[in-house]
Structure formats: C-alpha cells, structure tokens
N, C-alpha and C positions, 0 to 999 in steps of 0.2 A: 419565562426565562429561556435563552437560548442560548446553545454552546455550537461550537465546531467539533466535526469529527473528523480521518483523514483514512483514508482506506490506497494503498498503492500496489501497482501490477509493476512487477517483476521480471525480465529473461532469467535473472536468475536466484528463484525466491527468494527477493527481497521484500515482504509485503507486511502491512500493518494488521494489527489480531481485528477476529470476528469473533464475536459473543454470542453466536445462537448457532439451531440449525438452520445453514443458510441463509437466517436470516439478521440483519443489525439489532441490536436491543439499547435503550437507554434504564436505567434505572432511579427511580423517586421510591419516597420512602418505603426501600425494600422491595420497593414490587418491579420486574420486569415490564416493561412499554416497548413493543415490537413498533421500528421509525419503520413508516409507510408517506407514502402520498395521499393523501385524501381528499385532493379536487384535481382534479383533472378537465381536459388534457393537460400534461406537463410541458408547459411550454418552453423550450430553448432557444439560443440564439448561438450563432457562430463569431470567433472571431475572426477579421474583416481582414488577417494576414493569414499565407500559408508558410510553408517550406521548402525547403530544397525538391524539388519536383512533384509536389502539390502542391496545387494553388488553393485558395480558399474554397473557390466552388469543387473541387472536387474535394475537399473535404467533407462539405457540404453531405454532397452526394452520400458521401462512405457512413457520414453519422447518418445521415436519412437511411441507407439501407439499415443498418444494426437496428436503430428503431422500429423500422419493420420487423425484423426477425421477433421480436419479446411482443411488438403489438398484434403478431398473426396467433401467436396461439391460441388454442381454439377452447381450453381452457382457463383461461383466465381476462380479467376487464381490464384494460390498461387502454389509455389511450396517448399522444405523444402531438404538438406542435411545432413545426419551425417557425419562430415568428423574424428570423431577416438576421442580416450581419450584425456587426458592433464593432468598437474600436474597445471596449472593456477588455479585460484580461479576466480569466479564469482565475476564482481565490478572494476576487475583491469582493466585500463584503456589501453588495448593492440588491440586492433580491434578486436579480436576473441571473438564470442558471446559463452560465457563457462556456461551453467547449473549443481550446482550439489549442494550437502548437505553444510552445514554454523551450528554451534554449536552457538546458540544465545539463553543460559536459558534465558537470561532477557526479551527477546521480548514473552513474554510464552499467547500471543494470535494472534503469528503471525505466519503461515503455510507455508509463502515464501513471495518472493517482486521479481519483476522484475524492472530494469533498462535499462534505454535509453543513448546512444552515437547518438545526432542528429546533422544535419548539417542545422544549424538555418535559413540559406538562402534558402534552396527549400524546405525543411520539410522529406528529407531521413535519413531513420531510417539510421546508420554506424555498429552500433554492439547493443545488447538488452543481457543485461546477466541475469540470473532466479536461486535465490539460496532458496533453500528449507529447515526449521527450523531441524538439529539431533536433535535438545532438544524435540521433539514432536515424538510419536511413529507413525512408516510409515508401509504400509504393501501395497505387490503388487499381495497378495492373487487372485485370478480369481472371485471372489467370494465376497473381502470383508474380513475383520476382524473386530469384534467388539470393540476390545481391539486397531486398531490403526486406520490413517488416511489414507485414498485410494489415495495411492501416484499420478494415474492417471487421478484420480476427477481434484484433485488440480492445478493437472500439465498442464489439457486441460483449465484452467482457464487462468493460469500463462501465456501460449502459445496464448490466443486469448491477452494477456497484450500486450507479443511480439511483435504479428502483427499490433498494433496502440487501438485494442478495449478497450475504458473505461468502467466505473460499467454499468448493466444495473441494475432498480428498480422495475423488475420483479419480486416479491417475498411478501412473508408473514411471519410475525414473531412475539416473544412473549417475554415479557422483563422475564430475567431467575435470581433466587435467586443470583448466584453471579455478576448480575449489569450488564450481556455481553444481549446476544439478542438470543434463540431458532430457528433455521429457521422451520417453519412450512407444507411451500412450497416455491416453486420458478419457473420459469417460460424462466428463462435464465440459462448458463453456469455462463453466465459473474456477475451474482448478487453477491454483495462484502461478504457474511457471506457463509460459509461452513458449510453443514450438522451435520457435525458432524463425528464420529467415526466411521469407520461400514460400511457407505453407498457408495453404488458406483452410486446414479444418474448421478453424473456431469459428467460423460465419455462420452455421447451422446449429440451431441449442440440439440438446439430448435429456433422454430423459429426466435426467437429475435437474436438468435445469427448467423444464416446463414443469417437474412437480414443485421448485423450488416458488417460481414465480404465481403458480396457481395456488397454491397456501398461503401466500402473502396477496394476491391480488386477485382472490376465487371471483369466476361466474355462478350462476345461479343453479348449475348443475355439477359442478367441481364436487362439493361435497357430497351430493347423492351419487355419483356412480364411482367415487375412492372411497379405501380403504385408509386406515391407520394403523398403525403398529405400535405398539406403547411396552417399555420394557427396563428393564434394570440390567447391568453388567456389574459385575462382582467378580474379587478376589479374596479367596478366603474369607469370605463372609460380607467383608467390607464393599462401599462402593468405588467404582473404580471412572475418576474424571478424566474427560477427553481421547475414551475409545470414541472409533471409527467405527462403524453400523452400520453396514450396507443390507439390503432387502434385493433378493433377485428373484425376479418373475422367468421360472423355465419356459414358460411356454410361449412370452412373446420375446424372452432375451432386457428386457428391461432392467436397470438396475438405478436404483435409487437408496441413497445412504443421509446418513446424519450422523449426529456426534451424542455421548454420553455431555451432559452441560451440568452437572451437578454433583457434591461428594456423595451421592446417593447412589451414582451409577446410572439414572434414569434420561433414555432417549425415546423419542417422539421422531419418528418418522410418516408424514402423509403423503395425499397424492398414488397410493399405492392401487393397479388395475386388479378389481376382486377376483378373487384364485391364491393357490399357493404361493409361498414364497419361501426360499433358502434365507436364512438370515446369518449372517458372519459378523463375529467380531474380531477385529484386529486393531492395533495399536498402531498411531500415529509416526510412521518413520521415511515418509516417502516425499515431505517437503519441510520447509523450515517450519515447527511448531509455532513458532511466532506469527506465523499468517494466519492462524486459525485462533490462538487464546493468549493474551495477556500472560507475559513475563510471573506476574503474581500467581497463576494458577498452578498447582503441581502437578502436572502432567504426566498423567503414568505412561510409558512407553515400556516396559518390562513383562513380556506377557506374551503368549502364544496365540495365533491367530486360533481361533476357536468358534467351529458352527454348532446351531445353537440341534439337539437331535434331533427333531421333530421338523414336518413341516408347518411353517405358520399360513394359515388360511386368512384374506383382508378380505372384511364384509363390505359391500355397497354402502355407504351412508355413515360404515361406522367404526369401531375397533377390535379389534380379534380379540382373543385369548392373549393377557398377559403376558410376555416372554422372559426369562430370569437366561441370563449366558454367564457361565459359573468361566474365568480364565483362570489359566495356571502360570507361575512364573518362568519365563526364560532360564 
C-alpha cells in the first residue's frame, strides 16, 4: 500500500505537522515505521523551466549544492543523484522525484512544500517531489540579495524534508505587525520559519541537524562514539505531550533537542557528543504548533521552562541515566 504525505516550508509558519523526533513516521498496526530511503543514491531530476531570474541550470546548481551540504556529513551515509532535466512537474504521481518552480500566488506565505510517495508496509521513501513558490522572488546570488529569497537556504531545508527530517523548535521569534512571526534566531536548518529575504544562514546544517540526519541515516561509527538521552517530562505526575527537550553540550556549545511524542511524556534524544549535558525543558510557544503535531494531539503549552537539576552525562555507544523533568504550571 502507498499513501501521500505533504510537509510545507513557510515565511511565515505555515507548515504541515511532523510526527517524530525529527523525524516522519507512518503507522500500521499500532506500531510506528520511521519513512527512510533505503536504496540509494537518491536519484532526482529537475524541472526543464526556471523563473523569474533563475533559470533552470541555476537551479540546477542551487539544488546540487543543498545536496551536498546533508551528503558531506561525515556522520551519516546518504548518497544523492542528478539524473538530467524533465518537462514533469513536481506532485505528479510518476516515480521520478522532480524539484522545480510551481506559480502558487495564493499560497503567498509559502516558499516550497515537499512530498512523499511511501510504501506504508516498511516505511521506504518511493519518490519525494520539492516544488518551490515563482510567485516569491528567488535569487542564487553568492552572496545573497536583499530584495529576494536564498534559493539554497530553502532548498537545503526542503532537502533534509526529502530525506525523512521533520521541524526542529530550535529557534526564536517575534510575532510581526502582519500576524506571521520574525525569526530572530534559530538553531537548526530544519526550524519551520525562513529568515527572511537577503540572508543565506540556512546553507550550513548545525548541530540539530547532522544529529537529526545521522539517527536516521547512521555510518558505521554514528552509534559508537553518541550518546543517547532517554527521559520522561511530567506534570503533576502525569505525562506531559509535545514539550520541547533540548540537550546542551557546555563544553563544545552544541545543542540538540527533541520532542516529548507520547501521553507518557517520554523523549529520545541521540546523536549526543559523550560528556555532560544541561537538559531543558520548555514548551512549545515560538512557532505555530501545527508544524510540529497533528491538530488531534493535545498539546500542552502551559508550563515553565524547567532544567532538569543534575547534569546528564551521554555514554559512547549508549544511554545515560534515565532523566524524569517534573514541570510546573504557568
């Protein structure tokens, strides 16, 4: 059996829910199935049109760099092909994973959406198509333009969607006179709100983002030199769904978070460099909850950010001492 699924990048968090830490899940009876690739290279093709001051081969160009960025990391196995143009359109249901520009005035706070062809029985990705808004002005400038969007910011966002990664809630933000959200900072690739105009942060991942992709797509030494973190958040006894978890390594500045994913309160954070770690919890208030979980979930946001007292130590190969973060209400 296969379904579609639709995941979309936002200026101003507009975006579709993720189901995991970081990463997409399908469900069959009951049980979670983390959607991965599982043959590789992933092959892609472009579409054989550009837009208003990109052309196709510099499109070209910009999706070839972003796939570099996720296939350099030095932990994890992924590998990526261009296999040539196409006249296809991103969406059409043909097995060929097709990236390229979409003319959607309407959606005029949407920057691109990536989609899934999955195979609901093992959780393999089939095809991932990534189409990017012409109604938004794009530039592949080296540099930057103020006047448009950093076609390759977006695209190395769009591209860790591809690879299975959901939102991360690495970031800071400020609600803006037209109702959307300013980003302030961020902390991830993967945070669902875009800089803005102008800026070319998001071409470099960060930590959140090479642990996200080496937990989903470990080398052969990923899991012997991380740690794990494994823990419960609770209020008032009970568990508490969809806190925010961040893990921060003092000594090299690292931070890597995840999400509570169950009425139990229980998050799984990996990837972690062995040594201490601060761990925090905080609640979900710094993008639209809707990018991270399903309308259906009940989302506690009522709670004080809260470090956990101790420091947590992540072993080489394995998982520390279980962590319990007791929060208190607002």
């Amino acid at each position: 059996m296969r379904t579609v699924a639709l995941v979309v990048t936002a200026v101003l968090a507009l975006a579709q829910p993720a189901h995991a830490y970081l990463h997409f899940t399908t469900t069959r009876a009951g049980q979670s199935i983390t959607l991965k690739w599982q043959r590789t290279p992933v092959r892609w093709f472009v579409k054989d049109r550009g837009a208003r001051g990109v052309s196709a081969s510099d499109f070209q160009a910009a999706m070839a760099r972003a796939f570099a960025a996720w296939e350099a990391v030095p932990t994890a196995s992924i590998a990526f092909q261009f296999v040539g143009f196409t006249g296809a359109e991103p969406f059409d249901d043909d097995g060929a994973s097709v990236l390229g520009f979409q003319d959607h005035p309407g959606l005029d706070r949407v920057l691109g959406a990536t989609g899934f062809l999955i195979d609901t029985v093992t959780g393999e990705i089939l095809e991932s198509d990534i189409f990017f808004n012409a109604a938004m002005p794009w530039s592949t400038a080296p540099a930057g333009d103020p006047a448009a969007f950093d076609l390759e910011s977006v695209a190395v966002h769009e591209v860790g969607h591809l690879l299975g990664l959901g939102h991360s809630a690495l970031g800071e933000t400020e609600p803006r006179p037209d109702g959307g959200r300013r980003v302030l900072a961020s902390g991830s690739v993967m945070f669902p709100i875009s800089f803005g105009r102008g800026v070319t942060h998001d071409r470099e991942l960060q930590p959140d983002d090479l642990a996200g992709v080496s937990d989903l797509y470990p080398d052969g030494n990923f899991r012997r030199q991380t740690g794990v973190a494994r823990g419960r958040v609770t209020r008032n006894g009970a568990g508490v769904l969809g806190a925010h978890v961040t893990a921060f390594n003092p000594e090299t500045g690292r931070l890597v978070a995840g999400f509570t994913l169950n009425r139990d309160g229980d998050f799984h954070i990996a990837g972690l460099a062995p040594g201490p770690h601060v761990i925090r919890v905080e609640p979900l208030d710094d993008a639209d909850p809707e990018s991270f979980f399903s309308q259906r979930d009940p989302i506690d946001m009522s709670f004080q950010p809260t470090f956990h007292p101790r420091l947590f130590v992540a072993p080489a190969g394995g998982e520390g001492d279980r962590v319990t973060v007791a929060v208190t209400p607002k």
